[in-house]
C-alpha positions as CSV (number, residue, x, y, z in Angstrom):
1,X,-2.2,9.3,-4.3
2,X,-4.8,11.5,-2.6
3,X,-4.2,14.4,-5.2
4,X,-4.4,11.7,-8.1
5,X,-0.8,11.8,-9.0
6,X,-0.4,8.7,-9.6
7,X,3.1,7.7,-10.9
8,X,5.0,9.6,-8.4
9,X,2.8,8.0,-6.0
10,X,3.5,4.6,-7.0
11,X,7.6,5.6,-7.6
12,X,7.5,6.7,-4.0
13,X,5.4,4.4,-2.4
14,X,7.6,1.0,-4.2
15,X,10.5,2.9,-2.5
16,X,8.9,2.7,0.8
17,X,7.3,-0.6,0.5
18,X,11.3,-1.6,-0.2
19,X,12.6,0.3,2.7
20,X,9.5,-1.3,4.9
21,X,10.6,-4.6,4.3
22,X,14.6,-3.7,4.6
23,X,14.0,-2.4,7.8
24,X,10.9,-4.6,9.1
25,X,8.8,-1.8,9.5
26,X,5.5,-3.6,8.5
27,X,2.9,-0.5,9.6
28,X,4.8,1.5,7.0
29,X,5.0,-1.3,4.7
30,X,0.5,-1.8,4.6
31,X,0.6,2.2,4.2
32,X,2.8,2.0,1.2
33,X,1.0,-0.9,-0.2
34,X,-2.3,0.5,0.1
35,X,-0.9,3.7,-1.1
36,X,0.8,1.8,-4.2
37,X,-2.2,-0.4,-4.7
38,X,-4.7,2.1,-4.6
39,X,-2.5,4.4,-7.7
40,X,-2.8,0.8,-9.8
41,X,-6.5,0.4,-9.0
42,X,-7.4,4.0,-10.2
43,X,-5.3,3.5,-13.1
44,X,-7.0,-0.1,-14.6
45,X,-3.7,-1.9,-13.4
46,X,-4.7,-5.3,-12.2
47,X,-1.5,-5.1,-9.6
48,X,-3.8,-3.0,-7.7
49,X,-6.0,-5.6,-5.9
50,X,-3.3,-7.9,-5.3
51,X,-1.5,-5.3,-3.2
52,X,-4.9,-4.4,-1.6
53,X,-5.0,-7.3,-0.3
54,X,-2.0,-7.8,1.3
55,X,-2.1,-4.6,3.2
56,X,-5.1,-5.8,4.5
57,X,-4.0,-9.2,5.5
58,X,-1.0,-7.5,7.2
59,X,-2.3,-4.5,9.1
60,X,-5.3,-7.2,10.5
61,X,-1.8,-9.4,11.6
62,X,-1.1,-6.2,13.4
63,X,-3.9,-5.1,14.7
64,X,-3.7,-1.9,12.7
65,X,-7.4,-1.2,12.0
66,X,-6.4,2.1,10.4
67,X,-4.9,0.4,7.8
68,X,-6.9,-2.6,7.4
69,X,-9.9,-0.3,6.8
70,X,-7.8,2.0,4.0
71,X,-6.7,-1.2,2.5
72,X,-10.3,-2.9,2.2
């Protein structure tokens, strides 16, 4: 994502987010959203907010103010 390549960000980051959420790894699973979410912002895909926003809402459950404040 970082280095602007988007579609192997978003191919790997849906396979984490689906691994996350196998596994119930949900600090993993607000990285990979935010990661994922981020890709489709920068692109003009309207998924991207949408997935913004539910990595924020879930690393705030957590307490995970790393990720709330990449998400936001």
């Amino acid at each position: 994502m970082l280095t602007q390549r988007h579609d192997a960000a978003i191919a790997l980051g849906t396979r984490t987010e689906r691994l996350a959420r196998r596994i119930g790894d949900r600090e993993t699973l607000a990285h990979a959203l935010t990661n994922v979410g981020t890709s489709y912002l920068q692109q003009g895909d309207e998924r991207g907010p949408e997935l913004l926003e539910q990595a924020f809402a879930l690393a705030m459950e957590d307490d995970h103010d790393d990720h709330a404040a990449r998400a936001s």
